[in-house]
C-alpha positions in Angstrom: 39.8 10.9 126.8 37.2 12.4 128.3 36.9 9.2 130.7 40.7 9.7 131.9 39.8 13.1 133.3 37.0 11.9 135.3 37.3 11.2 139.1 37.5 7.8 139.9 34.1 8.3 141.8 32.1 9.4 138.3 34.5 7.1 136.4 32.7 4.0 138.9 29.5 5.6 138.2 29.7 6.0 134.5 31.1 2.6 133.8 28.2 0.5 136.2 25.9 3.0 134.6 27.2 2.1 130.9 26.9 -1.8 131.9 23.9 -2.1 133.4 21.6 0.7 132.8 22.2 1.1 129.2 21.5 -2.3 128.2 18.5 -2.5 130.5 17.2 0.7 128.3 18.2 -0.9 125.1 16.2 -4.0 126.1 13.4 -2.1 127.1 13.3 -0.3 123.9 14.0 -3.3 121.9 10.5 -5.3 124.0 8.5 -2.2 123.6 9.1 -1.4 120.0 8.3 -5.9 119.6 5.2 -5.8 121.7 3.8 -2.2 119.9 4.5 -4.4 116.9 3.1 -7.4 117.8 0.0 -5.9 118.8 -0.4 -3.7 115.6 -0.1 -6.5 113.4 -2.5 -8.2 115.4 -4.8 -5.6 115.6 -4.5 -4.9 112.1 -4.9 -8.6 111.1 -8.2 -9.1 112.8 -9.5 -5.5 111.2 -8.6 -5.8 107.9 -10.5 -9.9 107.6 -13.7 -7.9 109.3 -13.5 -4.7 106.8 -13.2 -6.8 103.9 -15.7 -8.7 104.4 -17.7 -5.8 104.4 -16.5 -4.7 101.3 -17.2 -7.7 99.8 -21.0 -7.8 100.8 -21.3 -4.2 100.3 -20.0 -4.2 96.9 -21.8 -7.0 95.8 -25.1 -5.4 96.7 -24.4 -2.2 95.1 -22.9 -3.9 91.9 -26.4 -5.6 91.8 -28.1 -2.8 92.4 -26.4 -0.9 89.6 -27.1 -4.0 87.0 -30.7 -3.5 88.1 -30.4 -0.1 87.5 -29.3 -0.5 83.8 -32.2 -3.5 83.4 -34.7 -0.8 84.2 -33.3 1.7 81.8 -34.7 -1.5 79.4 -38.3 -1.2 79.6 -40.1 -0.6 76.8 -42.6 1.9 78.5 -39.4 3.9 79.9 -37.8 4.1 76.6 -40.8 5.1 75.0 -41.8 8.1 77.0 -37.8 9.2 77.3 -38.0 8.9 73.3 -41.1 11.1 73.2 -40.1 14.7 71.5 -43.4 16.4 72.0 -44.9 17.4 75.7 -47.0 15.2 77.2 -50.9 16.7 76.7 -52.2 17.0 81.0 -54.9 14.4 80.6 -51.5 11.6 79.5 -49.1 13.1 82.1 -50.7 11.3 85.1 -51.2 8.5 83.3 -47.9 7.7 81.8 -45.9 9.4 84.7 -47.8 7.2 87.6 -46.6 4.4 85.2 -43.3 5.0 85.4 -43.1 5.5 88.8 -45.4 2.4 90.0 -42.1 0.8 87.2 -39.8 2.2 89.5 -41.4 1.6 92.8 -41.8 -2.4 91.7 -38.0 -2.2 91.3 -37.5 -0.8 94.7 -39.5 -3.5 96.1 -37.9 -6.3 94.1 -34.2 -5.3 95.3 -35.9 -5.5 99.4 -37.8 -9.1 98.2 -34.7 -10.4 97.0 -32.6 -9.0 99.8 -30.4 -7.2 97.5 -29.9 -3.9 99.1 -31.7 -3.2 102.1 -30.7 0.2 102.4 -32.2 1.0 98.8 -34.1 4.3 99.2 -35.7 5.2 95.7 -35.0 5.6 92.0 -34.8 8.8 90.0 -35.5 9.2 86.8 -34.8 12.7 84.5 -36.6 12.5 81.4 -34.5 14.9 79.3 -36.9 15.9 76.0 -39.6 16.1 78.7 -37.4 18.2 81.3 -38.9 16.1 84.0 -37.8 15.0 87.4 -39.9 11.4 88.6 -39.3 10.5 92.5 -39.8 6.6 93.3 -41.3 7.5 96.6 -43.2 10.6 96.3 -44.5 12.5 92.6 -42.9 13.7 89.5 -41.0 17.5 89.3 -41.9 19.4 85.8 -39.2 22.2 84.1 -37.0 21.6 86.6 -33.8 24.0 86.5 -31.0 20.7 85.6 -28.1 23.2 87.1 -30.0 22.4 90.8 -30.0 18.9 90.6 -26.8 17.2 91.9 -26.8 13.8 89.6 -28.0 15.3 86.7 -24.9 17.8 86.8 -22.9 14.8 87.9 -24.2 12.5 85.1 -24.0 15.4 82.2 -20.1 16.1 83.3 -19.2 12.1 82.9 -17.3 12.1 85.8 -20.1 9.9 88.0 -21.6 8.0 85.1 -21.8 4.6 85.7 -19.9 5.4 89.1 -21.2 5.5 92.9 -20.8 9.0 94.6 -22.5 11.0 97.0 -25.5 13.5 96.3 -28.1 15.5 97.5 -31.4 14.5 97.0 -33.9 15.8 95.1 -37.0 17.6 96.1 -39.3 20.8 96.4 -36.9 23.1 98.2 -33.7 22.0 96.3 -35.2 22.6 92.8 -36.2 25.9 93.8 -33.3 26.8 95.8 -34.8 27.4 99.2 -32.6 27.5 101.8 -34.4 25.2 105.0 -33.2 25.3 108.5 -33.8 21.4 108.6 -31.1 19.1 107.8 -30.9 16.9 104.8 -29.2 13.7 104.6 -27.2 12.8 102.0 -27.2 9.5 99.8 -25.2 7.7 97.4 -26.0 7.2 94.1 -25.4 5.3 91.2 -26.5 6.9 87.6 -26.5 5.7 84.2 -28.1 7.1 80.9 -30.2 6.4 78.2 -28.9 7.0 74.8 -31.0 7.7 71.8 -29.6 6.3 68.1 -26.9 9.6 67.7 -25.6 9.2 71.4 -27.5 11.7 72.8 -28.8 11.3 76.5 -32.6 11.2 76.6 -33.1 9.6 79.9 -30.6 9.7 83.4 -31.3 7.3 86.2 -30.3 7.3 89.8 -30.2 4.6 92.0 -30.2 5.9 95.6 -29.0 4.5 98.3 -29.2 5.8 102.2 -26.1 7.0 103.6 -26.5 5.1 106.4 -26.8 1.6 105.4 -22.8 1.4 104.9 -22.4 2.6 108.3 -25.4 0.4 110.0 -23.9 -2.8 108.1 -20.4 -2.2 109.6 -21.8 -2.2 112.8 -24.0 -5.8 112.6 -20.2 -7.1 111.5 -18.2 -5.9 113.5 -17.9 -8.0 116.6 -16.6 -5.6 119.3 -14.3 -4.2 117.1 -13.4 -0.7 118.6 -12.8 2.6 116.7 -15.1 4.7 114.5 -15.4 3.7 110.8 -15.2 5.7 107.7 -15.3 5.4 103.8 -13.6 7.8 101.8 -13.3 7.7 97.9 -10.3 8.9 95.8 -10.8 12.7 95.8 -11.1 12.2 100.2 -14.9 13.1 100.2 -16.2 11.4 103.1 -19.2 8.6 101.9 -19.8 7.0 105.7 -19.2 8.1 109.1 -20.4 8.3 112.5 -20.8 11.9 111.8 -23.7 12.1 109.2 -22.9 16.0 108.6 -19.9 14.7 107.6 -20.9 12.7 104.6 -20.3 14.2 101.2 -17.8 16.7 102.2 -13.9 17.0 102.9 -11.9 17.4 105.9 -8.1 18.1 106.5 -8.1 15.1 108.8 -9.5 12.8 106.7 -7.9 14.1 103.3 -4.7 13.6 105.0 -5.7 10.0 105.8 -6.8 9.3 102.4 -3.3 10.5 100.3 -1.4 8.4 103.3 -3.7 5.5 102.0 -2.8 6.3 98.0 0.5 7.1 98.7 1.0 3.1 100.6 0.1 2.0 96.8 -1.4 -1.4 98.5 -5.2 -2.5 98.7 -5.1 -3.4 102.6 -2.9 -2.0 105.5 -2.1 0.2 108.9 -0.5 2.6 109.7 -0.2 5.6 112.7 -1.6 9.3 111.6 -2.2 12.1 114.4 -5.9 13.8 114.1 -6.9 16.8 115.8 -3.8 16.3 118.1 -4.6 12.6 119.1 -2.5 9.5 117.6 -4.7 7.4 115.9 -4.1 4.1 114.4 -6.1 3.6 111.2 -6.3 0.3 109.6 -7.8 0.0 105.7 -9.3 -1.8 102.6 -9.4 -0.4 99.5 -12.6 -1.5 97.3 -12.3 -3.0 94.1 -15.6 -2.3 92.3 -16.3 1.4 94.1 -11.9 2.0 95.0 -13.4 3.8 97.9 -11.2 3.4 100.8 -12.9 1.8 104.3 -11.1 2.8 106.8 -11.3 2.2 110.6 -9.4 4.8 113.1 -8.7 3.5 116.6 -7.0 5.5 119.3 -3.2 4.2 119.4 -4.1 4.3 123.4 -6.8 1.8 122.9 -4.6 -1.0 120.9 -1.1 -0.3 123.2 -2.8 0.7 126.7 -0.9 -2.4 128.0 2.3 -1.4 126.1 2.3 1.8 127.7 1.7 0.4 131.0 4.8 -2.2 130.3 6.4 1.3 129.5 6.0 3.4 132.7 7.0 0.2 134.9 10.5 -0.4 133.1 11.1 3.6 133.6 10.2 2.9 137.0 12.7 -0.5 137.3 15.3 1.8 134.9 14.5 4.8 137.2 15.0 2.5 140.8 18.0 0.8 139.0 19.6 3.8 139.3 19.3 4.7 142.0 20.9 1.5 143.3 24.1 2.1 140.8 24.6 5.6 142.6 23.8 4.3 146.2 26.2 0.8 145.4 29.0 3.6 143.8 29.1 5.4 147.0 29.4 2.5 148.8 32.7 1.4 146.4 34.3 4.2 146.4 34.4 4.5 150.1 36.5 0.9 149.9 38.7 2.1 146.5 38.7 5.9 146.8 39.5 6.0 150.0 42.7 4.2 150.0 43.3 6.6 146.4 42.3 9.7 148.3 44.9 8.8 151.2 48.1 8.1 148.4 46.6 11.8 147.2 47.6 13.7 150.4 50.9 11.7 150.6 51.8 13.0 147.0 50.9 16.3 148.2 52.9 16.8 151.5 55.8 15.7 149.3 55.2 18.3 146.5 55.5 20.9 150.3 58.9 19.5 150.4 57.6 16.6 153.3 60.3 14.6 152.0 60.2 12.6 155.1 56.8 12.2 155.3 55.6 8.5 154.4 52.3 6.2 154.8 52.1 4.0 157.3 49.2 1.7 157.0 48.9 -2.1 158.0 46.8 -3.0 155.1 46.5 -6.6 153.6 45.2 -5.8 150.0 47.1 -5.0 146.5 47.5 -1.1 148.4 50.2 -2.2 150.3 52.2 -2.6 147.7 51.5 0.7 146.7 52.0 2.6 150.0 55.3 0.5 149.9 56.6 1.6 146.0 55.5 5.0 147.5 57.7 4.9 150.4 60.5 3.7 148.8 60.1 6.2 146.3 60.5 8.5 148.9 63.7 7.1 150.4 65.0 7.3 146.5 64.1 11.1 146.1 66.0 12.0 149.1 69.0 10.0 147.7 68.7 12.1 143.9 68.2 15.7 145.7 71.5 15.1 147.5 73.0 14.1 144.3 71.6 17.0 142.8 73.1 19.3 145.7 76.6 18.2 145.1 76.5 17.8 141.4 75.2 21.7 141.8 78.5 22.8 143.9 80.5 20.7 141.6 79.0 23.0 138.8 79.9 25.9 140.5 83.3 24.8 140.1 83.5 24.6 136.8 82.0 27.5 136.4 84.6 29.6 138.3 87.2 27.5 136.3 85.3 28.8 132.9 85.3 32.3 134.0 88.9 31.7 134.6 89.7 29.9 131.5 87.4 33.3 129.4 90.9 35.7 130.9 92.7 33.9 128.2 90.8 35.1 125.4 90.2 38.8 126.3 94.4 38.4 126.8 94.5 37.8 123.5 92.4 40.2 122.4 94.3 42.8 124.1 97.8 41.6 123.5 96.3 41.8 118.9 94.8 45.8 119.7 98.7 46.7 121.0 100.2 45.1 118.3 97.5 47.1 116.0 98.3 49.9 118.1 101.8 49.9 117.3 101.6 49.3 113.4 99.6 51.9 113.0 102.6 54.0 115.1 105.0 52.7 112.4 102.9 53.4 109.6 103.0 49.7 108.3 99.5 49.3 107.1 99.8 45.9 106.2 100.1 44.3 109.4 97.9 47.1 111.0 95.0 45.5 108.4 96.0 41.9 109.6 96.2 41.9 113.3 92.1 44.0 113.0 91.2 41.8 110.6 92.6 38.7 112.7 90.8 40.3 116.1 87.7 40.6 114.1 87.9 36.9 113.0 88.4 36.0 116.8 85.5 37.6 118.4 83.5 36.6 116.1 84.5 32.7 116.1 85.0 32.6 119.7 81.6 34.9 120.4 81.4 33.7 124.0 80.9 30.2 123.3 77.8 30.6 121.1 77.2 28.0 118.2 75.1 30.2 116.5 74.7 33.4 114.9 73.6 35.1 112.4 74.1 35.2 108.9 75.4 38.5 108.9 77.8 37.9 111.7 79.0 34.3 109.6 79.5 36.9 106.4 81.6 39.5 108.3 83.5 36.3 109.7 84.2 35.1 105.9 84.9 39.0 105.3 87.6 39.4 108.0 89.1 35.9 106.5 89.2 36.6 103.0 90.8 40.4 104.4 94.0 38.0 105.9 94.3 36.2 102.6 94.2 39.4 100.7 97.3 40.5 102.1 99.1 37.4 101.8 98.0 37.1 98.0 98.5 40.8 97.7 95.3 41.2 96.6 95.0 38.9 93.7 91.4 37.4 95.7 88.0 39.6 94.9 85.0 38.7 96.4 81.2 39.6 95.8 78.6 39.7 98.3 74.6 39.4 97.2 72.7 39.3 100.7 69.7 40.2 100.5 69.4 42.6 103.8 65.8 40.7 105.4 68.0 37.4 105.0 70.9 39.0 107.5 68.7 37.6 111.0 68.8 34.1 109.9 70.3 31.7 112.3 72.9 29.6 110.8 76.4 27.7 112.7 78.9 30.4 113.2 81.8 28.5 111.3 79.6 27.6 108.3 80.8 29.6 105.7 84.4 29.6 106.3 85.8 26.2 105.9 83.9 26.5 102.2 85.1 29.4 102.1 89.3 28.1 102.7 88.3 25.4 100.1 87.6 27.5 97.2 91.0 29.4 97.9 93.6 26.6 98.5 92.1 24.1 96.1 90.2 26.7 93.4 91.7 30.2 92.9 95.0 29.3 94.4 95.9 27.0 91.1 94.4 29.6 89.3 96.9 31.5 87.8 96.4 35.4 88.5 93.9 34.6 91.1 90.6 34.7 90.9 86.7 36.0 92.0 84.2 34.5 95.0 81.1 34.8 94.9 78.7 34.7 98.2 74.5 34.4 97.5 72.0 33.4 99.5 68.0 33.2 98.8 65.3 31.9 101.0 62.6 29.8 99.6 59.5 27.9 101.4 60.8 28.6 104.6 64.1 27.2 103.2 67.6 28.9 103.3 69.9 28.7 100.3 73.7 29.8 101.0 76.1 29.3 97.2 79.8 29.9 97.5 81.0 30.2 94.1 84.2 30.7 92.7 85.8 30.9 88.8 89.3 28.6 89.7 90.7 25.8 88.6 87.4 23.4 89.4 87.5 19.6 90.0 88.4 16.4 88.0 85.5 14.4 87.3 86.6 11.3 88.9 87.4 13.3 92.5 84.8 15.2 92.2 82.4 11.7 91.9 84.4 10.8 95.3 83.9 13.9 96.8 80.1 13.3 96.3 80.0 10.3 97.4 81.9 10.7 100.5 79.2 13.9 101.7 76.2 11.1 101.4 78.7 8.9 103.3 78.9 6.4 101.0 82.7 6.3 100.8 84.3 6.5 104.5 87.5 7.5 105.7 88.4 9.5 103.2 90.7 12.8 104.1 90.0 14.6 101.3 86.7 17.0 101.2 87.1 16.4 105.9 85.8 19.7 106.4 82.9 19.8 103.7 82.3 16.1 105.1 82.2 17.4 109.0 80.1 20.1 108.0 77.6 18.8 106.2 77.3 16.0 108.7 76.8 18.7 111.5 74.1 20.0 109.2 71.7 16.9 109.6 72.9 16.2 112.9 71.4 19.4 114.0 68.6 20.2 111.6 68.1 16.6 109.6 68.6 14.8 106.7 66.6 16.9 104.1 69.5 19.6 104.5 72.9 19.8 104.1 75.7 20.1 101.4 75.8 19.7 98.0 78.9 20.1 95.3 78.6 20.9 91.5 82.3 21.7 89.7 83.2 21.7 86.1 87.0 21.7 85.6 88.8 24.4 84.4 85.5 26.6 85.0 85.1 26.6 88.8 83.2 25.1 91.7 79.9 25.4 93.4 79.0 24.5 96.8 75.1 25.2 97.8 74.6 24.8 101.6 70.4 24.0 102.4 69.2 25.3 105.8 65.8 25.8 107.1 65.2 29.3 107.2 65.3 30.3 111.0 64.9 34.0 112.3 65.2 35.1 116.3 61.9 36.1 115.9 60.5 32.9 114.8 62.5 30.4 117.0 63.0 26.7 116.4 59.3 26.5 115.4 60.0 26.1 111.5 62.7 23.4 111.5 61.3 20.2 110.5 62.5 17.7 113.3 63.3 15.0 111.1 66.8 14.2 112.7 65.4 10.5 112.9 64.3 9.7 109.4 
């Protein structure tokens, strides 16, 4: 709809636009969202094969690493100075302590011979009973406070046992809690315990590995891979980064990373995440053995710099496209608007009243048709306006004859008020009471031609009828009236009520013996306007009364009896349609019942409320 009110010159523009330009932008789309695809998949097929090998290698080593961690807990010389309830005398604890660590140190070197773990850093070992701290690579810590030593707490809560994690290492300034200025790395370590017979942890080991040595193997693998790579375990604390700081805290970026990774529910994957206001694209592995997540973020610009590129130059063909569609509509509507625009002012000296303007043009196309329809629809106007000019005088005409023909009436009227005049002279009442009743019923059925009136006027109509028949029956006719007074404005036929009205006397109360009562309601419901005429004579046979039905749905035609009901009720759906009308109910020997149905119409109101259902 909105199309039909555009100029032809947008309606060009819109259409060539909705043609070309839109499919041009839905292929575009369609190639950009393939190639991003494309690429990603690509991207992340290549990443994920490099990460897990690197998980693979990496957990091998530190599975290892951890079975040669429980292997030392096996040593007879560990187990028996861990078992050892009483403190060690001074002159046995250089000894035995030098012992255990020269143990420890021949592990360290054994993982390096055998290429294990080259990243191995040094064992701990916390003798419990003996409340002792031993360091692979340096001495041995005695009463140590156990609440400042990260993998004891870690091992005595259960949560790390057995399990790789971050921690801080141990050493002079940690077990006494002195703050240092200097910055110390973190590590990841692996601990298991020693058990004595009633399950009581005498001895907790940590194997320690450099936090680096995840990072430093990525990079020998990677092979020009780009992006920065990170391992995260399940609660988000960051294990390896390019950021050593980093390692063994949390970040909102990287938390954020790691419940996207959870929340995919797969082992290996990619997907888009912003960080720090940059999209990145972050492809990952989840680990078996450790379930830490190895993750490497690359910056979406990196991985789609040539889609973006293949982006800004079909904005530039869509842009340039354009362009052309407006320059190329110009150009057509100079060869179709033109000839349009030039019809336009025709159309418009006409509406001046330049009824003998018309086009002359010598064109070849489908427009001279046009301008010719247009001309001859010219010539034909002229020939209508002077048929409307003399069918105008001929309805002067007859409209002087009507205003002639309207003496006759108002004769009348005058010749019935002498006749009154003179009755009441003579004192003769009862023809005095005629001839005003009689000039009543007149003015109101003639009422200067109208059709309509309202319900009060058709009431005082019936009134000044039923008055005449009074006198002729001497007064053996009474009539009620229950109108409500807001019902008196409705519009109704003028002569509705008094053909129903003549029934119910010559065919009802009339057999009647000693006359009889009438009875005139009327109700409005839903808009809807219900006139009864009732009367208490001599009712209707069953048989005619079946006819009488029959013939008001105009099932039985060219009947006589029941014409007027059968005129009147056919007037009613002529004029208002067929779910109004007349209907008859009569019960012989008790009286008769006619209900009239209208559609309850008001000056007020208008026409609005009829339904127009004249067709139906």
């Amino acid at each position: 709809m909105a199309l039909r009110n555009m100029s032809f010159r947008l309606k060009m523009f819109v259409i060539m636009f909705i043609v070309i330009l839109i499919p041009m932008i839905l292929v575009s789309t369609i190639l950009f969202k393939w190639s991003e695809q494309a690429i990603t998949d690509q991207t992340s097929k290549v990443v994920i094969s490099s990460i897990q090998f690197a998980v693979t290698n990496i957990d091998s080593a530190l599975e290892n690493v951890a079975g040669m961690s429980k292997m030392l807990l096996t040593e007879n010389r560990l187990i028996a100075i861990a078992k050892r309830g009483e403190p060690l005398k001074p002159e046995e604890k250089n000894e035995k302590y030098n012992g255990i660590m020269d143990l420890l140190s021949f592990f360290i070197t054994r993982i390096k011979v055998m290429n294990i773990l080259e990243g191995i850093d040094s064992f701990y070992l916390y003798l419990v009973k003996q409340n002792t701290i031993l360091d692979s690579k340096s001495t041995y810590y005695e009463d140590v406070n156990v609440e400042q030593v990260d993998f004891v707490q870690q091992a005595k809560s259960g949560q790390w046992k057995d399990r790789w994690f971050v921690s801080a290492p141990v050493n002079y300034d940690s077990l006494n809690g002195i703050e240092t200025r200097l910055e110390t790395p973190k590590q990841i370590s692996f601990t298991t315990a020693l058990t004595d017979e009633d399950g009581h942890d005498i001895a907790v080991l940590a194997a320690n590995v450099n936090e680096s040595f995840i990072r430093d193997y990525y990079k020998k693998i990677q092979r020009g891979i780009p992006g920065e790579f990170v391992v995260l375990d399940r609660s988000s604390t960051v294990v390896a980064c390019p950021d050593s700081r980093l390692v063994g805290s949390r970040t909102a970026d990287y938390s954020k990373m790691n419940d996207t990774i959870q929340n995919m529910k797969s082992k290996s994957g990619s997907f888009f995440i912003t960080v720090q206001g940059e999209e990145k694209f972050a492809v990952y592995s989840v680990s078996d053995y450790t379930n830490w997540s190895y993750v490497v973020v690359i910056p979406a610009s990196d991985i789609l710099g040539k889609v973006n590129e293949m982006q800004q130059f079909m904005l530039v063909v869509i842009s340039v496209t354009g362009i052309l569609i407006f320059g190329i509509t110009l150009l057509l509507s100079r060869f179709f608007y033109k000839p349009l625009e030039k019809l336009v002012l025709a159309m418009q000296k006409i509406e001046n009243r330049r009824l003998d303007f018309k086009i002359k043009d010598n064109r070849g196309d489908e427009y001279k048709r046009v301008y010719q329809g247009f001309n001859d629809m010219v010539d034909e106007l002229n020939v209508l306006i002077r048929d409307l000019e003399n069918e105008k005088i001929l309805n002067q005409e007859a409209e002087i004859k009507l205003l002639q023909a309207q003496i006759n009436p108002h004769f009348l009227y005058n010749t019935l008020d002498s006749i009154y005049s003179i009755a009441r002279i003579k004192k003769v009442d009862e023809i005095s009471q005629m001839v005003a009743a009689l000039s009543k019923f007149f003015r109101i059925s003639l009422s200067s031609g109208k059709e309509v009136v309202t319900l009060k006027e058709a009431v005082q109509l019936v009134i000044n009828y039923l008055t005449i028949l009074n006198i002729r029956y001497k007064g053996a006719i009474t009539f009620d009236l229950d109108i409500p007074e807001e019902l008196n404005d409705c519009q109704v036929p003028k002569l509705l009520l008094q053909p129903i009205v003549e029934n119910a006397v010559y065919h009802g109360l009339e057999r009647r013996k000693g006359g009889g009562c009438l009875t005139i309601s009327a109700v409005s419901k839903a808009h809807t306007l219900f006139l009864y005429v009732e009367d208490d004579g001599i009712g209707i046979e069953p048989a005619a009364l079946e006819k009488l039905q029959s013939m008001l749905e105009g099932n039985v035609p060219g009947e006589t009896s029941g014409f007027a009901l059968r005129n009147l009720n056919r007037q009613i759906r002529l004029k208002y349609g067929t779910a109004y009308g007349v209907t008859l109910e009569s019960v012989y020997g008790q009286g008769t019942r006619v209900t009239v149905k209208l559609p309850a119409i008001t000056i007020e109101r208008g026409d609005s409320d009829v339904p127009h259902d004249r067709g139906r």
